[in-house]
Backbone atoms as SQL, in Angstrom:
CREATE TABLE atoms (id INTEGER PRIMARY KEY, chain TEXT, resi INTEGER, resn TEXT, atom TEXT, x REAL, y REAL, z REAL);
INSERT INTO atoms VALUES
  (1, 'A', 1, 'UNK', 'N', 78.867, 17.238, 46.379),
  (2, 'A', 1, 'UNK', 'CA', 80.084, 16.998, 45.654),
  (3, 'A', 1, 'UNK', 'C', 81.270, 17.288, 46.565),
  (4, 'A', 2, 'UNK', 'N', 81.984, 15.804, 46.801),
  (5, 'A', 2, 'UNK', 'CA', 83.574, 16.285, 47.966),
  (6, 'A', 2, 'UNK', 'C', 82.664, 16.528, 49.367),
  (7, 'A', 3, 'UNK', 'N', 83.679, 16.092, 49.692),
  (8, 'A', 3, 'UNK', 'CA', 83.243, 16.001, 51.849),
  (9, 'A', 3, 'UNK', 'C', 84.074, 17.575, 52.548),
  (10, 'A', 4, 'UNK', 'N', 84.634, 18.064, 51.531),
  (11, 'A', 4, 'UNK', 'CA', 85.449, 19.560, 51.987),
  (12, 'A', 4, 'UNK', 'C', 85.679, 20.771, 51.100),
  (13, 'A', 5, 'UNK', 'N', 85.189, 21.530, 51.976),
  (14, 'A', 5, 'UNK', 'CA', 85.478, 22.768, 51.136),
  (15, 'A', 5, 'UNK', 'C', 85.364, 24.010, 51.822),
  (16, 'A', 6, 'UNK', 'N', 85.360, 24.877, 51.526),
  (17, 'A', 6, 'UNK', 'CA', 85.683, 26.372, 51.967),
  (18, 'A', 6, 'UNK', 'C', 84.411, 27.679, 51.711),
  (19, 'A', 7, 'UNK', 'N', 83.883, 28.447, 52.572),
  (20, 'A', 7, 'UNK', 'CA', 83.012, 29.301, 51.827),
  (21, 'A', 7, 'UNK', 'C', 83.299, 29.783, 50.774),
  (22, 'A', 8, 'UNK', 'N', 84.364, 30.418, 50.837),
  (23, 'A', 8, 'UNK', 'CA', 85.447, 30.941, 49.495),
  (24, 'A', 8, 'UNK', 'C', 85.736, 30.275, 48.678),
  (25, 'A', 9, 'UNK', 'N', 85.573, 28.627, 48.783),
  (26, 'A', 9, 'UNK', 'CA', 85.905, 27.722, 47.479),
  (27, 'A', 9, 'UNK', 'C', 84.733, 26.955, 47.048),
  (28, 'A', 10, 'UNK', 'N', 83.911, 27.312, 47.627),
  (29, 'A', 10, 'UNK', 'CA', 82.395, 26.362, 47.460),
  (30, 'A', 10, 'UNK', 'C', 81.898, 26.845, 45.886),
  (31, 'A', 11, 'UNK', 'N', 81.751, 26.075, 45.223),
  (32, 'A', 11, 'UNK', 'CA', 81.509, 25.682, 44.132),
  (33, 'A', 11, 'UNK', 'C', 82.766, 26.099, 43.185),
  (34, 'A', 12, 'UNK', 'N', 83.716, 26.174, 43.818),
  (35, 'A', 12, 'UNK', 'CA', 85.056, 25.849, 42.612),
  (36, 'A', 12, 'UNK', 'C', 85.924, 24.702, 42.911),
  (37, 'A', 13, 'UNK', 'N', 86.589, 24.045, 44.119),
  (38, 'A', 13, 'UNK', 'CA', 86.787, 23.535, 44.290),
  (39, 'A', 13, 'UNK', 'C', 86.668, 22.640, 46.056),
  (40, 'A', 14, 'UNK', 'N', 86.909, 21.375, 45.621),
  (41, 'A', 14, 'UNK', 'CA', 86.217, 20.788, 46.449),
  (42, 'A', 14, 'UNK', 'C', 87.370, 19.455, 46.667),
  (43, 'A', 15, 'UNK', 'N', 87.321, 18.810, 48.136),
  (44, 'A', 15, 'UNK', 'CA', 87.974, 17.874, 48.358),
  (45, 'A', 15, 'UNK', 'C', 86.940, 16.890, 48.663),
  (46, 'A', 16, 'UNK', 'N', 87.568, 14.983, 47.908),
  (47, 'A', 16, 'UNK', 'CA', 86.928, 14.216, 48.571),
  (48, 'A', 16, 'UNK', 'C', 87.532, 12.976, 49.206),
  (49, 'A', 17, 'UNK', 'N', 87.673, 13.081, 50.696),
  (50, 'A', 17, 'UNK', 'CA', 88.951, 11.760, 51.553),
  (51, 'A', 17, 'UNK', 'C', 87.459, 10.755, 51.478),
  (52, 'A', 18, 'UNK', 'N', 88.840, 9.532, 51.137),
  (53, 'A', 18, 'UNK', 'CA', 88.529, 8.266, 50.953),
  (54, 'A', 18, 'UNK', 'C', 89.409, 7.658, 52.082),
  (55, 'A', 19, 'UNK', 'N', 88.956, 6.701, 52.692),
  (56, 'A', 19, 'UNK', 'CA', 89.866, 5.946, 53.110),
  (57, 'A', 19, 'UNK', 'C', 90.156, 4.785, 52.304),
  (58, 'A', 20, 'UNK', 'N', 91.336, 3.511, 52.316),
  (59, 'A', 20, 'UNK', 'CA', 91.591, 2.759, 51.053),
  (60, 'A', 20, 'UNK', 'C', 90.660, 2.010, 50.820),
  (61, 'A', 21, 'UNK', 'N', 89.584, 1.596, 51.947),
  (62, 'A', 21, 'UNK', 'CA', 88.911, 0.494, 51.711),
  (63, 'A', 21, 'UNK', 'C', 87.560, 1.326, 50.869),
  (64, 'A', 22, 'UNK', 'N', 87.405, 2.625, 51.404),
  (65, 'A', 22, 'UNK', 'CA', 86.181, 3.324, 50.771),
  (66, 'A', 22, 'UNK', 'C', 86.525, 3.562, 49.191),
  (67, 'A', 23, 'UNK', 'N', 87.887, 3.707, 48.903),
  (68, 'A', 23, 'UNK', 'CA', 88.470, 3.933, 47.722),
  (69, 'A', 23, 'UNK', 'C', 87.851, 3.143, 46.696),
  (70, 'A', 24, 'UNK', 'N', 88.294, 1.601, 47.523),
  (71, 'A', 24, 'UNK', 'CA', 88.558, 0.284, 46.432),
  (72, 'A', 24, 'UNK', 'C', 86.646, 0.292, 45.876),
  (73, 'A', 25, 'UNK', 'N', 85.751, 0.286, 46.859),
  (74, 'A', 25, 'UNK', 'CA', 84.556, 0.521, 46.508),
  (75, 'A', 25, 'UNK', 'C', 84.228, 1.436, 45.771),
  (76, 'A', 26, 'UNK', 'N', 85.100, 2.559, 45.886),
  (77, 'A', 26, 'UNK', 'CA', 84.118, 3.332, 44.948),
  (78, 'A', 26, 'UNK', 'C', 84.664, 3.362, 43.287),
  (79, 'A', 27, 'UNK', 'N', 85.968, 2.804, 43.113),
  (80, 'A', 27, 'UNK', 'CA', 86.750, 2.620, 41.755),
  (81, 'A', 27, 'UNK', 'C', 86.139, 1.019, 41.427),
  (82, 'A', 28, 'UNK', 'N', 85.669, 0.361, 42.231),
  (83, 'A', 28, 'UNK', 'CA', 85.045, -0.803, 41.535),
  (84, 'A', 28, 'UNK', 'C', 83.274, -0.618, 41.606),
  (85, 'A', 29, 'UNK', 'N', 83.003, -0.948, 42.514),
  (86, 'A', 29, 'UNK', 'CA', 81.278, -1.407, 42.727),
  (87, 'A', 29, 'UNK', 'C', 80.741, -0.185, 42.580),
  (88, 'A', 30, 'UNK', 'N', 80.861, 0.954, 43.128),
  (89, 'A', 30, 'UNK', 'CA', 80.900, 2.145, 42.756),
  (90, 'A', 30, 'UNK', 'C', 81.078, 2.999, 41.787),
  (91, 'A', 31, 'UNK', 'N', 81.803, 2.679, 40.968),
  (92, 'A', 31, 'UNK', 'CA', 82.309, 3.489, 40.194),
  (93, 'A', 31, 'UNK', 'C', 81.146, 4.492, 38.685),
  (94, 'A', 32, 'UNK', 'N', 80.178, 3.527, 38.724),
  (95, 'A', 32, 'UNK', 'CA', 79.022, 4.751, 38.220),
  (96, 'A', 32, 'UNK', 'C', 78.365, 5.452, 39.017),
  (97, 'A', 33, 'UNK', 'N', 78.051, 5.278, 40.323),
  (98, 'A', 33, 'UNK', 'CA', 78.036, 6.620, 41.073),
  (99, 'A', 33, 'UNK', 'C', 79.201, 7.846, 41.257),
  (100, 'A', 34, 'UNK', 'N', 80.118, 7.399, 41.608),
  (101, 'A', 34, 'UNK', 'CA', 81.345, 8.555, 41.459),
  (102, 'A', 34, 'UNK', 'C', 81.260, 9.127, 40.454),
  (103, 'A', 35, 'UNK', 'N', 81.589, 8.325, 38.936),
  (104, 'A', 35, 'UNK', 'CA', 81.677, 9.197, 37.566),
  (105, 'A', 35, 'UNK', 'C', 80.552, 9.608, 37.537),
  (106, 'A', 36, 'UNK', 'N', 79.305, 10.062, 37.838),
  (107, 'A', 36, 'UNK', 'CA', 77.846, 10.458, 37.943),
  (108, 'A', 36, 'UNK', 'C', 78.456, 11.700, 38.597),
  (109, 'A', 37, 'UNK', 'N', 78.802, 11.486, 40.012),
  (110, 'A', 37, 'UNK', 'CA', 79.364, 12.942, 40.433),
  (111, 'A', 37, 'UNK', 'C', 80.644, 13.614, 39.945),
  (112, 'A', 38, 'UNK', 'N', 81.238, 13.112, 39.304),
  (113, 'A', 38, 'UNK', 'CA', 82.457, 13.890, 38.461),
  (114, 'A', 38, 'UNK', 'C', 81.781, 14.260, 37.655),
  (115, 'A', 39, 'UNK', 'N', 80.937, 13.981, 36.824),
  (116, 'A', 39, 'UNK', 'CA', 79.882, 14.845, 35.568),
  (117, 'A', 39, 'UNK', 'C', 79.528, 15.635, 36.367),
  (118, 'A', 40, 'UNK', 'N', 78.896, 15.550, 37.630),
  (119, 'A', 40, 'UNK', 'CA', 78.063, 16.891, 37.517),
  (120, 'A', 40, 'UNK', 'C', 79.041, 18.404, 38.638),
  (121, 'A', 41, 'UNK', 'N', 80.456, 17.661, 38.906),
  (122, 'A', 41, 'UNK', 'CA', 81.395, 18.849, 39.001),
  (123, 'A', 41, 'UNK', 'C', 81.435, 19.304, 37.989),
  (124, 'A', 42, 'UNK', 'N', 82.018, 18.505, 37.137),
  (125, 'A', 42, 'UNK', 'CA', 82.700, 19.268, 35.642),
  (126, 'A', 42, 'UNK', 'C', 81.688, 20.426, 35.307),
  (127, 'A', 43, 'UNK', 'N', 79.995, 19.526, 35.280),
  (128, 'A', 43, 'UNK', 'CA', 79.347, 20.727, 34.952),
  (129, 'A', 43, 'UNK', 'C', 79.492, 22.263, 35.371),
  (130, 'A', 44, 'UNK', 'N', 79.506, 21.745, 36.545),
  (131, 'A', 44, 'UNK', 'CA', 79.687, 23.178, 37.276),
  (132, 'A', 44, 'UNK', 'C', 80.613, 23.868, 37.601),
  (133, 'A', 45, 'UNK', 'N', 81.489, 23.353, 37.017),
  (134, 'A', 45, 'UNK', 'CA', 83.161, 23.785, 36.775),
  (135, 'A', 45, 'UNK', 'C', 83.797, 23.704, 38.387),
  (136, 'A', 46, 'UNK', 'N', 83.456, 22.889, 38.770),
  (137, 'A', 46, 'UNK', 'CA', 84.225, 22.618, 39.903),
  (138, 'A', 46, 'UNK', 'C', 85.208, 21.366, 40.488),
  (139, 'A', 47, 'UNK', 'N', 86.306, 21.851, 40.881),
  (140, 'A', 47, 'UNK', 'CA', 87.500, 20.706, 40.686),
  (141, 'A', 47, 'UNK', 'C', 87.513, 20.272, 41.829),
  (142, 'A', 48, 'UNK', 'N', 87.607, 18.736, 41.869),
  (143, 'A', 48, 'UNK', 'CA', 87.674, 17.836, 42.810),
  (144, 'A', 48, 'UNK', 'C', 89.094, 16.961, 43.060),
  (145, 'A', 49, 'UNK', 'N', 89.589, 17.368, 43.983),
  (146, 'A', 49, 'UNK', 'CA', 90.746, 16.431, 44.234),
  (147, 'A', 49, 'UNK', 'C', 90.450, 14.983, 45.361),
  (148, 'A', 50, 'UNK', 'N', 90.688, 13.890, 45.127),
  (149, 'A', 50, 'UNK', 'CA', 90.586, 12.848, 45.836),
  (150, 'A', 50, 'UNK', 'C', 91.648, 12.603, 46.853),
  (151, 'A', 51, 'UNK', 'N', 91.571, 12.831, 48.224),
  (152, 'A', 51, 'UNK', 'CA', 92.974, 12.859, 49.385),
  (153, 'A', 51, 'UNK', 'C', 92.463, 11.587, 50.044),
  (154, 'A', 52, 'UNK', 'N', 93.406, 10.495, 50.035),
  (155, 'A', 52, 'UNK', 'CA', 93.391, 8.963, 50.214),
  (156, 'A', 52, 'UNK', 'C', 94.496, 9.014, 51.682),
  (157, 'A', 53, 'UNK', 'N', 93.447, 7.979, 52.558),
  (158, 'A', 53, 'UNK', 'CA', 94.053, 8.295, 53.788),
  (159, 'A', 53, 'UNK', 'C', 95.058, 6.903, 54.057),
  (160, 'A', 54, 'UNK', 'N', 96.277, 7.157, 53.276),
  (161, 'A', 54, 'UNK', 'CA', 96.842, 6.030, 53.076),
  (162, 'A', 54, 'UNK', 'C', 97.427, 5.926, 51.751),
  (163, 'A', 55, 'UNK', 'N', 98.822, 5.156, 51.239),
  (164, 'A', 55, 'UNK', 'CA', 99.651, 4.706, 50.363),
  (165, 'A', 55, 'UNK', 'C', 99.448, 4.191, 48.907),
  (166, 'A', 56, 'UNK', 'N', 99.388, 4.793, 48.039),
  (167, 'A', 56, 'UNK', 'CA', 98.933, 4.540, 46.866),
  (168, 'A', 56, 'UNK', 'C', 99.649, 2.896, 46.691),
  (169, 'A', 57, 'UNK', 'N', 100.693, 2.795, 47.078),
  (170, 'A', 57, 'UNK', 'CA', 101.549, 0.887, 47.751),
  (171, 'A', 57, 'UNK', 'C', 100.358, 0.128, 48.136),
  (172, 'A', 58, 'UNK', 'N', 100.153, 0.526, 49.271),
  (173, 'A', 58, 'UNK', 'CA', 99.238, 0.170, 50.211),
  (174, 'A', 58, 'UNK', 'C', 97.743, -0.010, 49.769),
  (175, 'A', 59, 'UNK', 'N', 97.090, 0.394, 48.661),
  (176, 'A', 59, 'UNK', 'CA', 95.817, 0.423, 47.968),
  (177, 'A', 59, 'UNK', 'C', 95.922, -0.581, 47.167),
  (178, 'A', 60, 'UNK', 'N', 96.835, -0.530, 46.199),
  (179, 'A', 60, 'UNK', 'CA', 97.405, -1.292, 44.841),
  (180, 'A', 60, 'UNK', 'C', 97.607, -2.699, 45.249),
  (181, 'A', 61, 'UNK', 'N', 98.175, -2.955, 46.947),
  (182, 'A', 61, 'UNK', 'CA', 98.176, -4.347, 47.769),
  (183, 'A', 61, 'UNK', 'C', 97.185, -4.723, 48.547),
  (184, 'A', 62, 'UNK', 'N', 96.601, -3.894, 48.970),
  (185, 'A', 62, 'UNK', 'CA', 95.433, -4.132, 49.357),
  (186, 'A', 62, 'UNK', 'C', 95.041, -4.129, 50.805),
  (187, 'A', 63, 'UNK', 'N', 96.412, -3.237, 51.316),
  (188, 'A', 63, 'UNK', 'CA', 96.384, -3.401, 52.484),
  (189, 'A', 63, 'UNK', 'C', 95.405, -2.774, 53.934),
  (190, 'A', 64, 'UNK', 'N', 94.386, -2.887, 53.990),
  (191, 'A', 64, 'UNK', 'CA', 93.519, -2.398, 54.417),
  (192, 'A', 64, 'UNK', 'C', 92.405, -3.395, 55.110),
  (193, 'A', 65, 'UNK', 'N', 91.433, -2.623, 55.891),
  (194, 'A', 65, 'UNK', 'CA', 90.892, -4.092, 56.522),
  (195, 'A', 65, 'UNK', 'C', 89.955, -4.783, 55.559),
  (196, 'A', 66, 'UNK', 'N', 90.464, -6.108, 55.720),
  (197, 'A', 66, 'UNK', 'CA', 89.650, -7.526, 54.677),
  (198, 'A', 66, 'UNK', 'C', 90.054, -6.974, 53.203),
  (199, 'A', 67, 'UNK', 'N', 91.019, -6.600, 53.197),
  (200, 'A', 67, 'UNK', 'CA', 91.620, -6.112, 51.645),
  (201, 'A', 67, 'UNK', 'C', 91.879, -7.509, 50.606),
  (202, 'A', 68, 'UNK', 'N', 92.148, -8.337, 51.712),
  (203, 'A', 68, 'UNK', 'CA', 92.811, -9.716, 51.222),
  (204, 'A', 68, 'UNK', 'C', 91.561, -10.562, 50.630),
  (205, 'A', 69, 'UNK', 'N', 90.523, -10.126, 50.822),
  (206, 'A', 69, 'UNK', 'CA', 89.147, -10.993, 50.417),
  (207, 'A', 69, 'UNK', 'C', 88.670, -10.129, 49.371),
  (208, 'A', 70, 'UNK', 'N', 89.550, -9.186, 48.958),
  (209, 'A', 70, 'UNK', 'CA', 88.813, -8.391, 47.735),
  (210, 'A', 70, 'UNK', 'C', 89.537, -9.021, 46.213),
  (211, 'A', 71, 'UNK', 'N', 88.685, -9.024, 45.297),
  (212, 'A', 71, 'UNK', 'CA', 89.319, -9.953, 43.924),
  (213, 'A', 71, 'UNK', 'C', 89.810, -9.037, 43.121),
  (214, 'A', 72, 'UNK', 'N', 89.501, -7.784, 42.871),
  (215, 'A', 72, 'UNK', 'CA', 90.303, -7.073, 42.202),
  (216, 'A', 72, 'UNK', 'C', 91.840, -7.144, 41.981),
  (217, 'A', 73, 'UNK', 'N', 92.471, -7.348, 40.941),
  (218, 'A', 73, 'UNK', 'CA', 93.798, -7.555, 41.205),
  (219, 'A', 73, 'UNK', 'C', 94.837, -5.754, 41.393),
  (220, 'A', 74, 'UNK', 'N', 96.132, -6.372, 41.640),
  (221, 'A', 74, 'UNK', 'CA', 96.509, -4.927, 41.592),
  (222, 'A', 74, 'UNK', 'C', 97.258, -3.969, 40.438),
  (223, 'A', 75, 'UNK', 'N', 96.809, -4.678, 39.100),
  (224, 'A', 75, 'UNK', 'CA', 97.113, -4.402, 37.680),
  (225, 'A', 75, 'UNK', 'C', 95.698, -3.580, 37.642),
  (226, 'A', 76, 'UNK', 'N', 94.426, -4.398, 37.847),
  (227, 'A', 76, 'UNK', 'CA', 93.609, -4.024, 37.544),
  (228, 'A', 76, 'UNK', 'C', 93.369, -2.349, 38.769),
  (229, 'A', 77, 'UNK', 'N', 93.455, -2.483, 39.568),
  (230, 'A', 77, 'UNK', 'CA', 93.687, -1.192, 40.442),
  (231, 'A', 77, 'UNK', 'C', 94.623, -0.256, 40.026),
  (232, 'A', 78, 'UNK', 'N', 95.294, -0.619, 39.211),
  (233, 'A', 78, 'UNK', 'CA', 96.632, 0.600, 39.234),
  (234, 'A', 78, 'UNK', 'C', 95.667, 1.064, 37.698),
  (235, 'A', 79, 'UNK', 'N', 95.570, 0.465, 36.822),
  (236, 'A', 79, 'UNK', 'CA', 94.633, 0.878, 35.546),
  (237, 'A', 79, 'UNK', 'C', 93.185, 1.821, 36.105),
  (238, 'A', 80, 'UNK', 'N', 92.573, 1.317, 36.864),
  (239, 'A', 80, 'UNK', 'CA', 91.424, 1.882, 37.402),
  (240, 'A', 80, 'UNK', 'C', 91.963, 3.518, 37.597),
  (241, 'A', 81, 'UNK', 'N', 93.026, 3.715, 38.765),
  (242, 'A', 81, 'UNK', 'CA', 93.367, 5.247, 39.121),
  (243, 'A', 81, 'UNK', 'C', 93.839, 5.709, 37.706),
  (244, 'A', 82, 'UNK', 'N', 94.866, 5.335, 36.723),
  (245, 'A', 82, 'UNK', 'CA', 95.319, 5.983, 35.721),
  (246, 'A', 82, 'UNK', 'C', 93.998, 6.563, 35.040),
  (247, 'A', 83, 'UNK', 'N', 93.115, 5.784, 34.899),
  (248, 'A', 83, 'UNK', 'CA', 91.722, 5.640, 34.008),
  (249, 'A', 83, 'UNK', 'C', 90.832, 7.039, 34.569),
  (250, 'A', 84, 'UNK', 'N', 90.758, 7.008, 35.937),
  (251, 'A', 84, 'UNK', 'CA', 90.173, 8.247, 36.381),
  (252, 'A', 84, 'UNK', 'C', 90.947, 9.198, 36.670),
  (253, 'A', 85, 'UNK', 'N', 92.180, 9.342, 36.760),
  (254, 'A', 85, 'UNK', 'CA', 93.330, 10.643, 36.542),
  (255, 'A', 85, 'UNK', 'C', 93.269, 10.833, 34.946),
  (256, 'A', 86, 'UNK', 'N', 93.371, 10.550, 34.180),
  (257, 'A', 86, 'UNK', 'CA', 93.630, 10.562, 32.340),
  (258, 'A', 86, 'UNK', 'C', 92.136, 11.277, 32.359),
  (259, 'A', 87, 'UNK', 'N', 91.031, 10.508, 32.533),
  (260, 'A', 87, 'UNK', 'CA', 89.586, 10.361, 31.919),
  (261, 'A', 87, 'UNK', 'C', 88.873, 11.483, 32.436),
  (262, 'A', 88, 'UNK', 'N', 88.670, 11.825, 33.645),
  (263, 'A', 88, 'UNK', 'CA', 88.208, 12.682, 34.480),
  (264, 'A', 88, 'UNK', 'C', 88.993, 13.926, 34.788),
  (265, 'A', 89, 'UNK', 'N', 90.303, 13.737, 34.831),
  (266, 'A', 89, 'UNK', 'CA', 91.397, 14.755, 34.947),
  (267, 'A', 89, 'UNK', 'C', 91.437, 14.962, 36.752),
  (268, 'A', 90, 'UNK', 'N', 91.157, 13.589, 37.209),
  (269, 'A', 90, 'UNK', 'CA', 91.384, 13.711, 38.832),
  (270, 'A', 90, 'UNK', 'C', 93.112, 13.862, 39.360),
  (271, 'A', 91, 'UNK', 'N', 92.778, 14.361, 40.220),
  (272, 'A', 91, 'UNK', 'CA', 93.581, 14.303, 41.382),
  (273, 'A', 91, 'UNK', 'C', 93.782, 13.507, 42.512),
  (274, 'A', 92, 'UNK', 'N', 94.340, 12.233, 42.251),
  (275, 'A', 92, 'UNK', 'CA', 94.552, 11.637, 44.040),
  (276, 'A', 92, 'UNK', 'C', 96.042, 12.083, 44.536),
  (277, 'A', 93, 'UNK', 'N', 95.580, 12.541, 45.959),
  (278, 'A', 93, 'UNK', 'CA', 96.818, 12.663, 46.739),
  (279, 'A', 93, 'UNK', 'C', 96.760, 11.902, 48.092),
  (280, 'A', 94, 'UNK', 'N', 98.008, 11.260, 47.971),
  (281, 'A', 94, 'UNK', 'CA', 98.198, 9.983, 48.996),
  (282, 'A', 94, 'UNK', 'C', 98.500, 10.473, 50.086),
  (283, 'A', 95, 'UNK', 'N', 98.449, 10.044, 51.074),
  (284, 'A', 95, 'UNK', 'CA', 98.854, 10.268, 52.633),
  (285, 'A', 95, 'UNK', 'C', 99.294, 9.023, 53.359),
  (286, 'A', 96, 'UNK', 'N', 100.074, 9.207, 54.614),
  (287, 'A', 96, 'UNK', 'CA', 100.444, 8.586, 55.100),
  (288, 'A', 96, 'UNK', 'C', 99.419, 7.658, 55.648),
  (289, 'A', 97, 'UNK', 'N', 98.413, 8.435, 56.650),
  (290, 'A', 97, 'UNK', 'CA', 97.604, 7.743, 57.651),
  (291, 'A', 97, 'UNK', 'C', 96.557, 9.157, 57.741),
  (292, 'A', 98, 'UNK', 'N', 95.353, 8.334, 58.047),
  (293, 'A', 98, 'UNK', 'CA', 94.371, 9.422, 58.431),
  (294, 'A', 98, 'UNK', 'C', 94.761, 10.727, 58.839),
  (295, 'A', 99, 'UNK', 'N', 95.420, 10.648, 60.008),
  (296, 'A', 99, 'UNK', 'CA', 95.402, 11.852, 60.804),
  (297, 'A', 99, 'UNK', 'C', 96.445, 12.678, 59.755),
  (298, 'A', 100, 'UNK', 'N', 97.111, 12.425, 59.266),
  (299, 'A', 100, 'UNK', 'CA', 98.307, 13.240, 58.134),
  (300, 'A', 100, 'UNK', 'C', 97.314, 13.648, 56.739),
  (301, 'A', 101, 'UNK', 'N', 96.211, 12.973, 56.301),
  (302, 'A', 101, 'UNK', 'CA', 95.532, 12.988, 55.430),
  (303, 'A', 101, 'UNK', 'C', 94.379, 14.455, 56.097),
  (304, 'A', 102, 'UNK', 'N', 94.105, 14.629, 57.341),
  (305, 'A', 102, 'UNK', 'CA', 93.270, 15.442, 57.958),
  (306, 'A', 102, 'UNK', 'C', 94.178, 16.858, 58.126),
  (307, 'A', 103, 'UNK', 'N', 95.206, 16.300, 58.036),
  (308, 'A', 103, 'UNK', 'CA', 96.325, 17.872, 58.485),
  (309, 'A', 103, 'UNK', 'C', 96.046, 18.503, 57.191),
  (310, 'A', 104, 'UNK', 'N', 96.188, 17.676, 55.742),
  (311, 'A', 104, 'UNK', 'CA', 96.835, 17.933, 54.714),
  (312, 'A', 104, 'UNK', 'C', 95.386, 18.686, 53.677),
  (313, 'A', 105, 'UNK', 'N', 94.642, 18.057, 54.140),
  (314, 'A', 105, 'UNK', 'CA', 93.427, 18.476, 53.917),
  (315, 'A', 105, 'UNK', 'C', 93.255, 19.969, 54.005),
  (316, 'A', 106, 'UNK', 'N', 93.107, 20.269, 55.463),
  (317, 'A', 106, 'UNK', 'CA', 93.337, 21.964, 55.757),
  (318, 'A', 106, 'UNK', 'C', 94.339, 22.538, 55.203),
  (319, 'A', 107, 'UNK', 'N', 95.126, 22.344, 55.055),
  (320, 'A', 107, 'UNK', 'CA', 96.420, 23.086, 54.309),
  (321, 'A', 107, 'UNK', 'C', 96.291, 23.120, 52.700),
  (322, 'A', 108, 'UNK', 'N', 95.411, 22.224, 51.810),
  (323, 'A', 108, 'UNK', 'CA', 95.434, 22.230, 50.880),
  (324, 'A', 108, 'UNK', 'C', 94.110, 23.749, 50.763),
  (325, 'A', 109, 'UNK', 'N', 93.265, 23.135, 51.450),
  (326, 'A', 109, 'UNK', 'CA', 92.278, 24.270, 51.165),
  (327, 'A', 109, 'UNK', 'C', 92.605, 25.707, 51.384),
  (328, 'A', 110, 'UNK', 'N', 93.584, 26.094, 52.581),
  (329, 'A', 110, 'UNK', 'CA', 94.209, 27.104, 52.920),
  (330, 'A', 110, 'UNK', 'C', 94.594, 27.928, 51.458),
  (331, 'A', 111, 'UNK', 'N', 95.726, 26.620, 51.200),
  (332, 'A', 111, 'UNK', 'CA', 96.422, 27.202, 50.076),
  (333, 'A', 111, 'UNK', 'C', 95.569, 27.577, 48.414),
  (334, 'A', 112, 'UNK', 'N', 94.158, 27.224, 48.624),
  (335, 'A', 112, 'UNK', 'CA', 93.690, 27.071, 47.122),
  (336, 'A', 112, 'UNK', 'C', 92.906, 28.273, 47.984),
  (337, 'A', 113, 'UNK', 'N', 92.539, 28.563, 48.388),
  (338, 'A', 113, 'UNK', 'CA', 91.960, 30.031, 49.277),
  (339, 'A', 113, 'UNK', 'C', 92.789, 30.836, 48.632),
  (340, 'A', 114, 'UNK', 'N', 94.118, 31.086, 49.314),
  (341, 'A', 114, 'UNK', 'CA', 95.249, 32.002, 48.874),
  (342, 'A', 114, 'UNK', 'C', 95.447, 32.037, 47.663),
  (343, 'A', 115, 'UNK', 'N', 95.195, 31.115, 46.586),
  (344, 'A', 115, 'UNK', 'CA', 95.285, 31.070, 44.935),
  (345, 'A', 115, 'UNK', 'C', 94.597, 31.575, 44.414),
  (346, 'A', 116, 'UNK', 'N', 93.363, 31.416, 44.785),
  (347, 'A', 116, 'UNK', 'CA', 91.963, 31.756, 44.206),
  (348, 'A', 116, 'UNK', 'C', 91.957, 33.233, 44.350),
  (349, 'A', 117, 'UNK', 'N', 92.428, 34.275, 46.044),
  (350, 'A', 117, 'UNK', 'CA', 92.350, 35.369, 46.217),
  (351, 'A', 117, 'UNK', 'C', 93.242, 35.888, 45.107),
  (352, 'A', 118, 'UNK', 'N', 94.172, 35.438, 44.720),
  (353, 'A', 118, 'UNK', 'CA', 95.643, 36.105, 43.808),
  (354, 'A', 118, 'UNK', 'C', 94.507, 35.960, 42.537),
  (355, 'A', 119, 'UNK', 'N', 94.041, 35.547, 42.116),
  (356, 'A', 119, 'UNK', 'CA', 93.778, 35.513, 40.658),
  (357, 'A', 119, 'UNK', 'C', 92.313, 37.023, 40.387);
């Protein structure tokens, strides 16, 4: 569950980077495997935030490689994220570009380290 996490945050919370094109797969063709693994966080009470390496603009258009050969429209994409933020109670956080998405990554976990110790 999530591609990141912390000894200290392992099994409470957890990060999972997508890049846009891995995104669009996993909110379409995908998308009963993912909600399969959001059930079995929830079970275990562990929160997953989704960090997208790239422009929530930029997803919704499709801008990514061979984005332009994908049929999904971008009504239907912008409904898809609301659907799993509302439904699931996810978290996507956008980034500029990979390498800003990799900074932001460590710093998020840093900071949910430091939260977790306060409580």
């Amino acid at each position: 569950m999530g591609d990141y996490t912390t000894q200290k945050l392992k099994g409470k919370f957890h990060i999972e980077r997508k890049s846009l094109a891995d995104l669009y797969g996993t909110l379409t063709k995908g998308n009963g495997r993912f909600k399969y693994e959001l059930f079995r966080a929830a079970y275990h009470h562990i929160q997953i935030e989704v960090h997208v390496e790239g422009t929530h603009d930029d997803f919704i258009n499709k801008r990514f490689p061979k984005g332009d050969e994908r049929l999904t429209s971008k009504e239907t994409l912008t409904k898809l994220i609301k659907t799993f933020q509302r439904k699931y109670l996810l978290v996507f956080v956008w980034h500029k570009s990979r390498k800003n998405c990799v900074s932001n990554v460590q710093t998020r976990l840093s900071d949910m380290e430091k939260k977790m110790k306060k409580k």
